[in-house]
N, C-alpha and C positions, 0 to 999 in steps of 0.2 A: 821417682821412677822415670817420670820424662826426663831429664838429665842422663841420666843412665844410658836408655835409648839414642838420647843425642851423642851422647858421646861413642859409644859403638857405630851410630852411620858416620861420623866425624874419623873416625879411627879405619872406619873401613874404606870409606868412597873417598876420604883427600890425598890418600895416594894415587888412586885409579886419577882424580882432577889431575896431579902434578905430573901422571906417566903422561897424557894427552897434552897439558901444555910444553912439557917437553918435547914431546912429536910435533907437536905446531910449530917449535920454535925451531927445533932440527928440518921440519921440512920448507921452513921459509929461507932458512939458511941456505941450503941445497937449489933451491931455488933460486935463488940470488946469483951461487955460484953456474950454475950449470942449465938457466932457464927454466920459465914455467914450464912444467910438466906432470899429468894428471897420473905418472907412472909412479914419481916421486911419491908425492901425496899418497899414493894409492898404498904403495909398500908401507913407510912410514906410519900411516894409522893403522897396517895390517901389525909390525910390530906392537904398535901401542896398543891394539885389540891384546894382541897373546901376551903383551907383560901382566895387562889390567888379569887377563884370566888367572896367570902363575900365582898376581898377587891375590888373588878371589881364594885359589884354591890353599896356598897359604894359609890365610885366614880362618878356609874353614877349618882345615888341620888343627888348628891352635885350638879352636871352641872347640875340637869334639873332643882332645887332649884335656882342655878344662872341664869339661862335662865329665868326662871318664875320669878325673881325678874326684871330681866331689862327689862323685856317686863312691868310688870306694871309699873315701872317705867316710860316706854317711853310714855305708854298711859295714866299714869295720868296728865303728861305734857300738853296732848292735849285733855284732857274730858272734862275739864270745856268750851273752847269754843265748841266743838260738840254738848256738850248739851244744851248751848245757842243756838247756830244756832238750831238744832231740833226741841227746846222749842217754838222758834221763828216761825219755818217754820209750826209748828203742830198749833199755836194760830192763824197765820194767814190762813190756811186753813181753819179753822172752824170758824173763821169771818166769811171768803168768801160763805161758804156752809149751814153756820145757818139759818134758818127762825124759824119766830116765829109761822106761822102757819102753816101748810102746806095745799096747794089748790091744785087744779088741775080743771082749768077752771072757779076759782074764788067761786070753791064749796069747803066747805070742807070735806078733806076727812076721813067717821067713820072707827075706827077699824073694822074690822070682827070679830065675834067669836066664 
């Protein structure tokens, strides 16, 4: 199970690590060319904030997409008998409850209207 775990924060946060070393490295670059400036830096890690997030938000898409698939899965496993037994319990209630006429004291009874 710890495995498991490792591997999911491995699969989630080494791209967020490699969007910021790439912004460090683009912003030293920039820097180089164009002098130190805390404008530079500033923008650059603001990109590498919104990639990390787009990748975040990514991510969670895919697990909720894997979730929603195993759950249908586990329920299509067991919907054919459910909606047997239903089918069953719904056709035998309304045996039990059907009449063909309805009395009330062996009169029958008119609509109102």
């Amino acid at each position: 199970m710890q495995k498991n775990s490792t591997l999911k924060f491995i699969l989630f946060m080494g791209p967020i690590f490699v969007i910021f070393l790439i912004g460090i490295k683009v912003a030293t670059l920039l820097t180089s060319v164009f002098g130190f400036s805390l404008l530079i830096w500033l923008i650059v890690l603001m990109l590498c904030s919104v990639a990390s997030l787009v990748w975040a938000k990514f991510i969670m898409i895919l697990l909720v997409i894997h979730a929603a698939e195993n759950t249908i899965n586990s329920v299509s496993e067991k919907l054919p008998s459910a909606l047997l037994k239903a089918a069953s319990k719904y056709l035998n209630d309304r045996q039990q409850t059907d009449r063909t006429e309805p009395t009330k004291n062996n009169e029958r009874i008119e609509p109102k209207l």
